[in-house]
BAZA-106192 format. One line per field, with one value per residue (C-alpha): residue number from 1; residue in three letters; x, y, z. Coordinates in nm, 2 decimals, always signed. Layout:
REM residues N
n	NUM ...
res	ala ...
c1	X ...
c2	Y ...
c3	Z ...
//
This chain:
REM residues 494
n	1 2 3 4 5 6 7 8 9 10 11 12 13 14 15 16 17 18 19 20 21 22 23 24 25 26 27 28 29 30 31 32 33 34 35 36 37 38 39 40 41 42 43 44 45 46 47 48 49 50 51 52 53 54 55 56 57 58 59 60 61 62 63 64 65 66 67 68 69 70 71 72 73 74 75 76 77 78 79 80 81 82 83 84 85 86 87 88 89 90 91 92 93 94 95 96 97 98 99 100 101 102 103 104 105 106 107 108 109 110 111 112 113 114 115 116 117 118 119 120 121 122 123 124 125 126 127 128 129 130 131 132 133 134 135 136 137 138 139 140 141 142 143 144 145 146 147 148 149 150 151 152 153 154 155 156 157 158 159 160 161 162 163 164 165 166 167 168 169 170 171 172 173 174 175 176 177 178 179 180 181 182 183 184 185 186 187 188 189 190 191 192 193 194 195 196 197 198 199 200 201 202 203 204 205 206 207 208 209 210 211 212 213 214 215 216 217 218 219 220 221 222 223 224 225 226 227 228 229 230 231 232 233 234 235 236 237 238 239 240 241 242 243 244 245 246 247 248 249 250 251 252 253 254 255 256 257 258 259 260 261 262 263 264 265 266 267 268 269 270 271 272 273 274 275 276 277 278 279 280 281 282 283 284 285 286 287 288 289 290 291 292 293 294 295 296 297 298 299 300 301 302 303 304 305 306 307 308 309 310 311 312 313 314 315 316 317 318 319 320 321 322 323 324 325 326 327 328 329 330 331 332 333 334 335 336 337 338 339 340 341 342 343 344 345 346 347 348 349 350 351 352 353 354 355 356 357 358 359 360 361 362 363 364 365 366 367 368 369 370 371 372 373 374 375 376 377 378 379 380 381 382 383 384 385 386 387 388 389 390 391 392 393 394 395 396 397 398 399 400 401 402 403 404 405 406 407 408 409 410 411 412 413 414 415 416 417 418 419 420 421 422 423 424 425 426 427 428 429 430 431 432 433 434 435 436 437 438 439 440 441 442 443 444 445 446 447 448 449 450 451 452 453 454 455 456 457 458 459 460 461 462 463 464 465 466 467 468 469 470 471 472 473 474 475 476 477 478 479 480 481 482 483 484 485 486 487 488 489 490 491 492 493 494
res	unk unk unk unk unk unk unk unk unk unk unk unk unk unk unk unk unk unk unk unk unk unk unk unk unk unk unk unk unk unk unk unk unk unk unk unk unk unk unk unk unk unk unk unk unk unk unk unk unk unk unk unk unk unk unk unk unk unk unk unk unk unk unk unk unk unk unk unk unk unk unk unk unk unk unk unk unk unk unk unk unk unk unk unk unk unk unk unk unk unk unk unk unk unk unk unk unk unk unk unk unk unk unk unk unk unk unk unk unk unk unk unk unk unk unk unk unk unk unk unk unk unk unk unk unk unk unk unk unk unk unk unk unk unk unk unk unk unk unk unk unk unk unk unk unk unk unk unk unk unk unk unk unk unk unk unk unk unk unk unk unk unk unk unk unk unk unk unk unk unk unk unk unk unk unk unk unk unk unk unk unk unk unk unk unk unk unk unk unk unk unk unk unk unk unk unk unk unk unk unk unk unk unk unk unk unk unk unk unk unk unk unk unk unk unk unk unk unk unk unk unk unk unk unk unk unk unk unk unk unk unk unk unk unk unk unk unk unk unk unk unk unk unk unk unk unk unk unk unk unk unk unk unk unk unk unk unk unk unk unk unk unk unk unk unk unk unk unk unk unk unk unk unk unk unk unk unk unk unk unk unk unk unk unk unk unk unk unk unk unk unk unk unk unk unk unk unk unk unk unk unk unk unk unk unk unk unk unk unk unk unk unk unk unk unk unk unk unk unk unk unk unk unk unk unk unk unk unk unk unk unk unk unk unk unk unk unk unk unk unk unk unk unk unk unk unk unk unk unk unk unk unk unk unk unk unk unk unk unk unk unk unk unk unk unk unk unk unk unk unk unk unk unk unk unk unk unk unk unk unk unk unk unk unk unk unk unk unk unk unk unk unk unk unk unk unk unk unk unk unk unk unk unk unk unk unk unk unk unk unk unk unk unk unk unk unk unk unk unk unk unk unk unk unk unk unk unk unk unk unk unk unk unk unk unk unk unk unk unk unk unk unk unk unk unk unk unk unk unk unk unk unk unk unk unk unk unk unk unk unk unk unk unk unk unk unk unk unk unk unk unk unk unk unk unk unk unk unk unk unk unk unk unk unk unk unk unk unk unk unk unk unk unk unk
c1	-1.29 -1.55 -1.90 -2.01 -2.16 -2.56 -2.56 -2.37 -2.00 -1.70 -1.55 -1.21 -1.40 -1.54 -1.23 -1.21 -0.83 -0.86 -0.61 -0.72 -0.41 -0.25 +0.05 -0.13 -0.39 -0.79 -0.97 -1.16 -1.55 -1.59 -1.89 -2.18 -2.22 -2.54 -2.26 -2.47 -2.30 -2.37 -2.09 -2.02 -1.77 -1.56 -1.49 -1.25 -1.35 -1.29 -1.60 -1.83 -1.93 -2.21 -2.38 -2.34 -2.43 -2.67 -2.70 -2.60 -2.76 -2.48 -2.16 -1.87 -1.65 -1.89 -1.99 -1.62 -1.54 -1.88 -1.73 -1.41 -1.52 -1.71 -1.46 -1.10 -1.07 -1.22 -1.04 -0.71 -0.73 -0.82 -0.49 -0.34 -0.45 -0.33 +0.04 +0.05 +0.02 +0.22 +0.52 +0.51 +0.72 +1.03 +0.93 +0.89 +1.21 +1.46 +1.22 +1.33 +1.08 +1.34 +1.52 +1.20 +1.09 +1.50 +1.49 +1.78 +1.83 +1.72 +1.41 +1.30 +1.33 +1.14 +0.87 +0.88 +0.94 +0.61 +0.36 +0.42 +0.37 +0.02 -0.05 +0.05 -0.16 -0.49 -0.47 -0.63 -0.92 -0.94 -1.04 -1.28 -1.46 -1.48 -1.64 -1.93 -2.00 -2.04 -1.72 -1.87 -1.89 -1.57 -1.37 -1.46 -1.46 -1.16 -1.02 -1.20 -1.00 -0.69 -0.77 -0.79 -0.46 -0.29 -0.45 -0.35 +0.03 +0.06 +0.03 +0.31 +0.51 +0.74 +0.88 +0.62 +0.36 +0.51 +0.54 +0.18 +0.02 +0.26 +0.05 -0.26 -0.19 -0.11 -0.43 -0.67 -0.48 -0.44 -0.78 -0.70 -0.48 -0.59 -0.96 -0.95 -0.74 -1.01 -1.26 -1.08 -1.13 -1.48 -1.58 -1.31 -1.21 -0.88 -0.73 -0.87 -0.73 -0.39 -0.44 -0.66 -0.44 -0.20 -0.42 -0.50 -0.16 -0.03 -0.17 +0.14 +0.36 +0.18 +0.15 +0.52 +0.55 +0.26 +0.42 +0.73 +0.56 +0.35 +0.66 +0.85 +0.52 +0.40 +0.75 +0.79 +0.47 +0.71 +0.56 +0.22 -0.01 +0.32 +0.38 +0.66 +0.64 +0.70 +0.36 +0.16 +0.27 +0.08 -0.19 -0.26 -0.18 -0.48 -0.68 -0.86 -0.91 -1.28 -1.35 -1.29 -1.56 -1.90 -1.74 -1.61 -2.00 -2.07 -2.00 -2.32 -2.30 -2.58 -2.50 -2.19 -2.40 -2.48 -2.08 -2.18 -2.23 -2.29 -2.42 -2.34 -2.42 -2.13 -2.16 -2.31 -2.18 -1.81 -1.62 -1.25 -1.18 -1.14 -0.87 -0.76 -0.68 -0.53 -0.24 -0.20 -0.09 +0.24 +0.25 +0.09 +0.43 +0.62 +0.45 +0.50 +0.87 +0.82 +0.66 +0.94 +1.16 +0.87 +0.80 +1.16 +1.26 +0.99 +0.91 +1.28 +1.30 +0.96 +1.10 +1.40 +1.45 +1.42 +1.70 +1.90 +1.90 +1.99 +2.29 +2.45 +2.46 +2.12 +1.94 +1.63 +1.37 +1.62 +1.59 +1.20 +1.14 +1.42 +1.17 +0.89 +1.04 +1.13 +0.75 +0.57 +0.80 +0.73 +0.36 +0.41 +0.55 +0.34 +0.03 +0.29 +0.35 +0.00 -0.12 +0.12 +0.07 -0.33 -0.27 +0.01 -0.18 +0.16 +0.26 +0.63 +0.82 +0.70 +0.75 +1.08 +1.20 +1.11 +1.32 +1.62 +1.57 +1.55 +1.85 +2.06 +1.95 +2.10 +2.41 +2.47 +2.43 +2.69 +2.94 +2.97 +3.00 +2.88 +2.57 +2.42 +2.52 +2.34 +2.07 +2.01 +2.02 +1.76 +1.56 +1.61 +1.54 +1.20 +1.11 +1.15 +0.97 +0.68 +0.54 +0.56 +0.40 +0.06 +0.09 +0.23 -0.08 -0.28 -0.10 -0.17 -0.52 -0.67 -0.56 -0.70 -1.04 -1.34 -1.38 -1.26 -0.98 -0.89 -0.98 -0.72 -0.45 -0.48 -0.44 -0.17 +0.01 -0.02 +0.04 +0.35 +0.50 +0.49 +0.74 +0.94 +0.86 +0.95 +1.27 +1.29 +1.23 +1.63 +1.78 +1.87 +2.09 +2.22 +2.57 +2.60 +2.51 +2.60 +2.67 +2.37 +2.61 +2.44 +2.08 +2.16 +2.28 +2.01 +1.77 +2.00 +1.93 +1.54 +1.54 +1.78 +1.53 +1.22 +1.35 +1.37 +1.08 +0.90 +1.06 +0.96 +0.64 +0.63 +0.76 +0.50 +0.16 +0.28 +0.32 -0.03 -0.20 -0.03 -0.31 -0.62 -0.54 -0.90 -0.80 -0.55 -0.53 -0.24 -0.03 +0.16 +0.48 +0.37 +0.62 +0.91 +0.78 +0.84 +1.14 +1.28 +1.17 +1.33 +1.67 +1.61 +1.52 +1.82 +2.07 +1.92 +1.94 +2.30
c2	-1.66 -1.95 -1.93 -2.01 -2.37 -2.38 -2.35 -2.05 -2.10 -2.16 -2.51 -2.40 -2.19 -2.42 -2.59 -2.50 -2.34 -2.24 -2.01 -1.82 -1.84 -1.65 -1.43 -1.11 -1.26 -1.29 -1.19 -1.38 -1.40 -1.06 -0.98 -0.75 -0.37 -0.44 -0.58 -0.89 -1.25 -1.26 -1.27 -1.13 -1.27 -1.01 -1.05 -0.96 -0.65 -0.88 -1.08 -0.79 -0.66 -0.48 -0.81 -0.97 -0.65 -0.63 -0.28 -0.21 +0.17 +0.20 +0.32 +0.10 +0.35 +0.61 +0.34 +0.28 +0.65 +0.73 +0.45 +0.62 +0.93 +0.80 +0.57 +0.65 +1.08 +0.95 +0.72 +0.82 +1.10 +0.87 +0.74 +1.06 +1.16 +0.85 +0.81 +1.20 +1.12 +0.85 +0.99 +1.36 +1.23 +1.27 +1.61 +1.69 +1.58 +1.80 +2.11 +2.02 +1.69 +1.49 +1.81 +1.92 +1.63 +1.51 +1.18 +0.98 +0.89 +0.47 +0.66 +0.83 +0.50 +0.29 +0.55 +0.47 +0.10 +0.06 +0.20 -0.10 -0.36 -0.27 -0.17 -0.48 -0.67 -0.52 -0.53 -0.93 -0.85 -0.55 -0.65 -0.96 -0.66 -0.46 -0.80 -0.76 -0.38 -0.14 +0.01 +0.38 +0.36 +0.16 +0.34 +0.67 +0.57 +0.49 +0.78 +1.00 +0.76 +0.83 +1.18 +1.26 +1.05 +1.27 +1.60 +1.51 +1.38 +1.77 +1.84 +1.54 +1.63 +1.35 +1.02 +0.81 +1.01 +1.00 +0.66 +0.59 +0.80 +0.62 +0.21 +0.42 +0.57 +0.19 +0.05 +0.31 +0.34 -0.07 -0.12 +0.16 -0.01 -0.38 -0.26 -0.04 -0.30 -0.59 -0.34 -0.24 -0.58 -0.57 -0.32 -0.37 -0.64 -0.74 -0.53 -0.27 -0.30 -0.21 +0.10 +0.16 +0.09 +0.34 +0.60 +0.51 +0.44 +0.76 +0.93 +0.77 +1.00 +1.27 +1.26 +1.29 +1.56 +1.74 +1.70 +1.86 +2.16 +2.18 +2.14 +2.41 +2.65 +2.47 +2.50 +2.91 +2.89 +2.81 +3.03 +3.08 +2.99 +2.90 +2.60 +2.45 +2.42 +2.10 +2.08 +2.23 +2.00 +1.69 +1.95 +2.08 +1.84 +1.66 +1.93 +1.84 +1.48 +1.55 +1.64 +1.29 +1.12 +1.18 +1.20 +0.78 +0.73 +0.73 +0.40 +0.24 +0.36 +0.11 +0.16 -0.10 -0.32 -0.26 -0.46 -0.77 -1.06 -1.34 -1.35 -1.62 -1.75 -1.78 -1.94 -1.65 -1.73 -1.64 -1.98 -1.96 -2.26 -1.95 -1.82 -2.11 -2.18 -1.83 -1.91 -2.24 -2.08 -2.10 -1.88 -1.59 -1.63 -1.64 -1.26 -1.16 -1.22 -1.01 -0.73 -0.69 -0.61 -0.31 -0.24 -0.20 +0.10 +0.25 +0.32 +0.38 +0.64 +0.74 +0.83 +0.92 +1.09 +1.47 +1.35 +1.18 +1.49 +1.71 +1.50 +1.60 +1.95 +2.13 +2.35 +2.20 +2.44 +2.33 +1.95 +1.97 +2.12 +1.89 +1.59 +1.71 +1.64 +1.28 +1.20 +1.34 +1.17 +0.85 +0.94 +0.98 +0.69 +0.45 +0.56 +0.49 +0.15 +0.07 +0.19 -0.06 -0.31 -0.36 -0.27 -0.54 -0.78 -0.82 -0.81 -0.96 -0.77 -0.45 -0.55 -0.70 -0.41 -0.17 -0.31 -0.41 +0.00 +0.06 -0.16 +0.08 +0.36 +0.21 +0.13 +0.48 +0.55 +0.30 +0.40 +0.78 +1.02 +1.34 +1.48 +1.52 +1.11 +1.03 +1.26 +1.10 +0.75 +0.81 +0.96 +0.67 +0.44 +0.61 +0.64 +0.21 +0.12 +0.34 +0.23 -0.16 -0.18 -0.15 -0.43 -0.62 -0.58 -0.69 -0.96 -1.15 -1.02 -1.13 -1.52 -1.59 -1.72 -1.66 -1.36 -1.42 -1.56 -1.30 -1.07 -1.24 -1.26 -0.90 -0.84 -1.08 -0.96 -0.58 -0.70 -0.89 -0.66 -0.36 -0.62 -0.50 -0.13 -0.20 -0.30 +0.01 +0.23 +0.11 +0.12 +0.49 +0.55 +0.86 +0.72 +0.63 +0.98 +1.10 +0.85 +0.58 +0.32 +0.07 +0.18 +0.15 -0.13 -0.33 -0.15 -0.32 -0.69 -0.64 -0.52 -0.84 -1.11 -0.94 -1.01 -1.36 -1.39 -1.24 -1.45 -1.76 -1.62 -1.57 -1.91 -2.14 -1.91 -2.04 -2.38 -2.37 -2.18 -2.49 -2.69 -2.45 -2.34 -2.19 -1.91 -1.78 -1.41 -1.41 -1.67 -1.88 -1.78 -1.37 -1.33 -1.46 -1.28 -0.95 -1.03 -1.08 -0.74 -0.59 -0.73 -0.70 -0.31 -0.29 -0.43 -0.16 +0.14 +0.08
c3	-1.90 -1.92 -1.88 -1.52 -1.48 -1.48 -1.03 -1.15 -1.01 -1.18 -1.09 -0.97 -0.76 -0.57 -0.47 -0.05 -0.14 -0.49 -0.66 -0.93 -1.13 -1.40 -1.39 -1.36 -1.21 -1.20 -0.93 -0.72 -0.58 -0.44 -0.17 -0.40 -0.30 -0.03 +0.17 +0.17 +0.17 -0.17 -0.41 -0.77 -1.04 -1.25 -1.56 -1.77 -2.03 -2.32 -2.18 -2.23 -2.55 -2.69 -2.77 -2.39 -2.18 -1.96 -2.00 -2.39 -2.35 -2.08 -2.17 -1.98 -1.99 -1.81 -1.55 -1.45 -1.45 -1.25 -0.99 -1.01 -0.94 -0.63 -0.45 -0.55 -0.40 -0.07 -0.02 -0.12 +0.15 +0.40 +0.28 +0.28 +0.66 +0.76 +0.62 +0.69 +1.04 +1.08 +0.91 +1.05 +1.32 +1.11 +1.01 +1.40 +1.52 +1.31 +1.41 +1.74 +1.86 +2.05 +2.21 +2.36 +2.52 +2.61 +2.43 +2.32 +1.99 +2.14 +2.28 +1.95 +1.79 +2.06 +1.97 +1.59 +1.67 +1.86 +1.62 +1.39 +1.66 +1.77 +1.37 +1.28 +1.52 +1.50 +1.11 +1.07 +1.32 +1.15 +0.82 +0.98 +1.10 +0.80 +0.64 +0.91 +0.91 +0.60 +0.54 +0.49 +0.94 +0.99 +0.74 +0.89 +1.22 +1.25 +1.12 +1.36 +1.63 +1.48 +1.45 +1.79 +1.90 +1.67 +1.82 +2.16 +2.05 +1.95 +2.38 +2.52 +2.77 +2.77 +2.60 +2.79 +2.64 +2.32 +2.33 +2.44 +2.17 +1.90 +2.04 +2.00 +1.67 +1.53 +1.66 +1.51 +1.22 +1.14 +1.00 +0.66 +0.42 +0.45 +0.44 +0.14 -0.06 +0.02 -0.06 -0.41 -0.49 -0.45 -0.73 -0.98 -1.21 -1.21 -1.50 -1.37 -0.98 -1.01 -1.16 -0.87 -0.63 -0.72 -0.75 -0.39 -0.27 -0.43 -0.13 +0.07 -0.23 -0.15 +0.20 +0.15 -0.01 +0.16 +0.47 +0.39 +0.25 +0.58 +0.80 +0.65 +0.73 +1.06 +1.21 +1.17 +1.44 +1.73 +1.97 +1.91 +2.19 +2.39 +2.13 +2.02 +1.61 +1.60 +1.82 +1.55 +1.30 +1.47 +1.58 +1.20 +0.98 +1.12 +1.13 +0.83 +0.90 +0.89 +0.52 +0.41 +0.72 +0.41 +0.08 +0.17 +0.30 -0.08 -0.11 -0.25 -0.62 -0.77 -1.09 -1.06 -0.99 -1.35 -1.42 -1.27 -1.51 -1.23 -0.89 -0.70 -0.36 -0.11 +0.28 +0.48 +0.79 +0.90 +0.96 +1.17 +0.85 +0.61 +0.85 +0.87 +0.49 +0.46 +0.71 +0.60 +0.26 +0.20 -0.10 +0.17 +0.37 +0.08 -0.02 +0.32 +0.30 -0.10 +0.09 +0.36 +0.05 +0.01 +0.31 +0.50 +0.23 +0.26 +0.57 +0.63 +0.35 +0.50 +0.85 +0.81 +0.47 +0.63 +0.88 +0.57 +0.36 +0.63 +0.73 +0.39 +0.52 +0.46 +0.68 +0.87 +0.62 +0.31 +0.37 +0.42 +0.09 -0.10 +0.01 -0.20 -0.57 -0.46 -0.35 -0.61 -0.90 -0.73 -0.74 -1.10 -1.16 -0.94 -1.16 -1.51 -1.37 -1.29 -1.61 -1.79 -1.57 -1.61 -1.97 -2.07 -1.78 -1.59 -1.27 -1.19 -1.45 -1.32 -0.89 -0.95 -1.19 -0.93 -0.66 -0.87 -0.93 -0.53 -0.53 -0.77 -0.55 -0.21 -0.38 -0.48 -0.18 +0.01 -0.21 -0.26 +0.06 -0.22 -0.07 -0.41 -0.49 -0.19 -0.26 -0.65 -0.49 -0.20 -0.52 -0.72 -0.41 -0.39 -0.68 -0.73 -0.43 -0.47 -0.81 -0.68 -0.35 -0.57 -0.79 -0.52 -0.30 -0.60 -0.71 -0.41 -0.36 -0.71 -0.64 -0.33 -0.36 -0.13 +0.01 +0.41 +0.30 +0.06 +0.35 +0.58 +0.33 +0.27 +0.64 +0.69 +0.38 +0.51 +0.88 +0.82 +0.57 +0.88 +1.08 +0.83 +0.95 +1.28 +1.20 +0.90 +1.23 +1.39 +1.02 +1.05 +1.38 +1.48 +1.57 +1.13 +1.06 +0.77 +0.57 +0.72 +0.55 +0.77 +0.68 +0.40 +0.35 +0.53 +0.30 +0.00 +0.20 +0.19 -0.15 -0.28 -0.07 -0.18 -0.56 -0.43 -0.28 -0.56 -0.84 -0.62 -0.64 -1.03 -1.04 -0.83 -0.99 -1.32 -1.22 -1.09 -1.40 -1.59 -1.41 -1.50 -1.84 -1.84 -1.58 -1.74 -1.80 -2.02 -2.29 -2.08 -2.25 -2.20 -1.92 -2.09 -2.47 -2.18 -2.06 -2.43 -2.58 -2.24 -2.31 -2.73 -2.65 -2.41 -2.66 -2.92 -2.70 -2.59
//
């Protein structure tokens, strides 16, 4: 990266719609830990060496790890709790949910429908007002919110208080992922986010398989204090909720301030004209269309994976525990491909790989009625999808300039992509049971426009780090140098 101008900002920075551009892309003015309207420029690591820091008595490595230590574990169970909650609902419903409370199989979606249309809508205001207050209160204040919905969903007596607790759980819930992903971007640079990410996202993987584990002991409770299992699921699994409320108030580690090279002055006030800019973005749309290709398996594997697997003939405890291998290899994973992502300073080869993977699952799945078919191509579905939603977040993240518009994009990214969930939540009918073909198959149609979307993507942010050469986090010809060895290391192997 160039040294900053003598006023201290880098030219292309001070275009009102800038990109930073590159293929893996650099991240952009970031707000400084005071949560002040000042503004700090990352570098990359190759701009620091022992010469050029400010700090040479400070080890880099034991600063990042220090920051590691501090943000990433608090946050990622914030992550957790909330994804845990969210996705119980699929857990409750073969221990007996939707018998108990006499809802038909249009009800039971309507309740999984709804969650995404107030999540989705509360997610832009949501990260405006995370720019205003410190995260360490909104973060986990929200959570307490969420929290108590969840408590009280355990004592519903009927599908209209099912489906009330479901808008409530979006709202308090939409401010997590967006906020945490705009606030990622404030304390790492951008070879260092992905990796982040995952470690954050990962949660969702464990949530998972958490929740399965939890299922199969909540649900022998049936019974206890005159509950219904399925009660206790939403009751306990959010019992805990409250550990993670002071370990995410630990926010203000000084010593990254310690990273920064260059502080810089940004407009103070909040103007609507960096909203504005975000939604006139076309290349935001265009990542929102991407992330449906993310977004739609996922949460339908999410939701309805304990129903899938017990459709091939399992018993309810049997298909609970069978869901716990898939989620924690796609944890795995997610981390492998974030590694090698930061590390090779790619992110396309790596998002579209992943779903042309998810795509190979969903075909297996079409095509074979063999439980343990279906069962390898849910698992390879999973584990595609999982590892990508990271970079994908980032990707978008690190080239938006100016922090409220990078705050907006997030949101609309992360808001627009949960459309996608809303329709995920109807993929999975009980009429197409066992075989989901339709399911399925839509899942395939996300997967195959997202590849689209995402090579359009590719496509247009080389174009534009063509015209600032100076950005660029990687040779120009890098992606295609990948793509080669892939198909030269292909042709070896077979």
């Amino acid at each position: 990266m160039d040294s900053p101008d003598k006023k201290g900002v880098l030219p292309e920075l001070m275009m009102p719609e800038s990109h930073i551009i590159s293929e893996s892309h650099s991240c952009p003015l970031s707000d400084t830990l005071t949560e002040t309207d000042a503004v700090e420029v990352l570098p990359s690591s190759s701009a620091i060496d022992g010469s050029a820091h400010p700090f040479p008595h400070i080890s880099e490595r034991t600063l990042l790890r220090k920051l590691d230590l501090h943000l990433i574990p608090p946050l990622a169970l914030l992550y957790l709790l909330s994804f845990l909650d969210r996705g119980n609902i699929g857990n409750a419903k073969i221990e007996g949910l939707a018998d108990d409370l006499y809802l038909t199989p249009d009800q039971y979606n309507m309740c999984l429908t709804v969650f995404f249309f107030t999540y989705a809508a509360f997610e832009v205001p949501s990260n405006l007002v995370i720019k205003r207050l410190r995260p360490s209160r909104w973060l986990p204040g929200i959570m307490v919110a969420w929290g108590l919905v969840m408590t009280l969903m355990g004592f519903v007596r009927n599908y209209h208080g099912l489906l009330t607790a479901r808008v409530f759980l979006g709202v308090t819930e939409a401010g997590l992922y967006p906020g945490v992903s705009f606030y990622l971007t404030m304390w790492y640079r951008r070879e260092e986010l992905q990796l982040r990410q995952a470690l954050f996202f990962c949660a969702a993987s464990i949530a998972g398989a958490f929740s399965g584990l939890l299922a199969y002991g909540i649900s022998h409770m049936r019974g206890v204090a005159g509950l219904e299992g399925w009660r206790w699921i939403f009751i306990l699994e959010d019992a805990d909720g409250g550990v993670s409320q002071h370990a995410s108030a630990q926010e203000g580690v000084p010593v990254v301030e310690q990273r920064l090279v260059v502080v810089v002055e940004e407009a103070g006030e909040f103007r609507w004209e960096y909203v504005r800019a975000a939604f006139k973005d076309w290349l935001i749309w265009i990542s929102i269309i991407a992330g449906w290709g993310f977004v739609a398996p996922l949460y339908g594997i999410s939701l309805f994976l304990p129903t899938i697997v017990r459709s091939l003939g399992y018993t309810s405890s049997t298909a609970q525990l069978m869901t716990v291998p898939i989620y924690v290899t796609a944890a795995i994973l997610a981390i492998l491909a974030a590694f090698w992502s930061d590390r090779v300073r790619l992110r396309s080869p790596f998002l579209i790989g992943g779903l042309a993977m998810a795509g190979l699952g969903f075909i297996l799945c079409i095509s074979s009625a063999d439980p343990h078919v279906v069962y390898a191509g849910v698992f390879i579905a999973a584990c595609g999808i999982y590892p990508a939603v990271p970079g994908h977040i980032v990707w978008l993240a690190c080239n938006q300039a100016g922090s409220y518009k990078r705050s907006t994009a997030i949101a609309m990214q992360v808001s627009g992509g949960n459309l996608a969930g809303a329709m995920a939540a109807n993929f999975y009918r009980a009429k197409d049971s066992p075989g989901y073909t339709l399911g399925h198959g839509l899942a395939l149609g996300f997967v195959g426009a997202g590849i689209l979307a995402l090579r359009l993507t590719a496509e247009e942010l080389a174009r534009l780090g063509d015209k600032a050469p100076t950005f660029s986090f990687i040779n120009k010809n890098s992606v295609a140098q990948f793509y080669s060895g892939v198909v030269k290391w292909l042709e070896w192997a077979l």
